[in-house]
N, C-alpha and C positions, 0 to 999 in steps of 0.2 A: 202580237198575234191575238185575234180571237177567237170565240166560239165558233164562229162561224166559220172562220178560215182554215180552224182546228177540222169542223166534220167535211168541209169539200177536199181538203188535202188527203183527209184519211179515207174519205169514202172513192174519193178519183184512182187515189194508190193501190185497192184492193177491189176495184171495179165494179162498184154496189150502187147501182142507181135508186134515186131517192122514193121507184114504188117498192123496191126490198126493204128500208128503212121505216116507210112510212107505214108497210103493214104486220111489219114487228113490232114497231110503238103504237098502233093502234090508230092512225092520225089519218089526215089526208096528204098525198103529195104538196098541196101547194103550200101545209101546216110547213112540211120538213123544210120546204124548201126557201120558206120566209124565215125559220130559225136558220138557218146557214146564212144568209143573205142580210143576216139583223133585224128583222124589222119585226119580229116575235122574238116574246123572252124564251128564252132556253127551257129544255124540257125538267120536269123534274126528277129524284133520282132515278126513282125505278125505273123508270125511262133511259136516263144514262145508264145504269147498271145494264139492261136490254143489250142497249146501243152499244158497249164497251163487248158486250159477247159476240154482237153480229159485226161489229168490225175486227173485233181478235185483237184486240189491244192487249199492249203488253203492263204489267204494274206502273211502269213509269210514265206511259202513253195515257193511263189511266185514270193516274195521280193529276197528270195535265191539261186531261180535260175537265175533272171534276173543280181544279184552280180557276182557268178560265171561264167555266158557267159559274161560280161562284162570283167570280168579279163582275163578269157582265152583269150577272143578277143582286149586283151587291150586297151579296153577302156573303158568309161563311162557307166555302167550298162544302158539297153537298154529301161530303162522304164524313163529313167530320160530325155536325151536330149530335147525334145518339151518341155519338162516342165523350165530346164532351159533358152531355147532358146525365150519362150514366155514369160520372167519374168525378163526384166530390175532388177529389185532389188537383184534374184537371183545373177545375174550372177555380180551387183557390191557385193553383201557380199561373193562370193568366192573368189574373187579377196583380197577384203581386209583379205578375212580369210590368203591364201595364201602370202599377203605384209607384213602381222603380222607374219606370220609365228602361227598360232593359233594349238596352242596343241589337244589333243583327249579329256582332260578336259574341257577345254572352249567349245570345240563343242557338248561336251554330257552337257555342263550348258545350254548349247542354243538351243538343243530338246527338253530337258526336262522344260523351258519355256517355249516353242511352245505346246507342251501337256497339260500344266497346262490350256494355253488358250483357249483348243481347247475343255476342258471338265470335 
């Protein structure tokens, strides 16, 4: 799936055509409608933050699309940067995840610690 496929799905499911969209992000229709369609880079966060309210996205809808604009835009999923950039700790345990070469196992042993903690 991608970005694109991500906002026509959500926006067709909750009946929000693209001048609702494009005048809560500030854009033009044909802007919205060439990022759903590929052929513009995805918007940036505050933009998705916007967009996550006017579609009533749920956490995990939310988490998903900021994955997907992040891959499309190859980079780092758009809700993360400040988070890692304000957290020494973070950014030495990616490092060492990366020096280790840390498998999809280890890192799903290491959420699911962090969830145990958390609740």
């Amino acid at each position: 799936m991608t970005f694109g496929d991500f906002l026509a799905a959500q926006r067709k499911e909750k009946g929000i055509i693209y001048r609702d969209i494009a005048e809560a992000l500030g854009l033009s229709i044909v802007y919205v409608s060439d990022v759903e369609k590929g052929r513009r880079n995805v918007f940036e966060r505050e933009r998705l933050k916007t967009l996550a309210l006017l579609l009533g996205l749920t956490d995990e809808e939310r988490t998903l699309m900021y994955d997907l604009a992040g891959k499309q835009r190859g980079e780092v999923s758009p809700d993360l940067p400040e988070y890692i950039m304000e957290n020494d700790c973070v950014r030495y345990a990616l490092r060492t995840a990366r020096d280790l070469d840390a498998d999809e196992t280890e890192w799903l042993k290491f959420v699911e610690e962090l969830k145990r903690r958390k609740g």
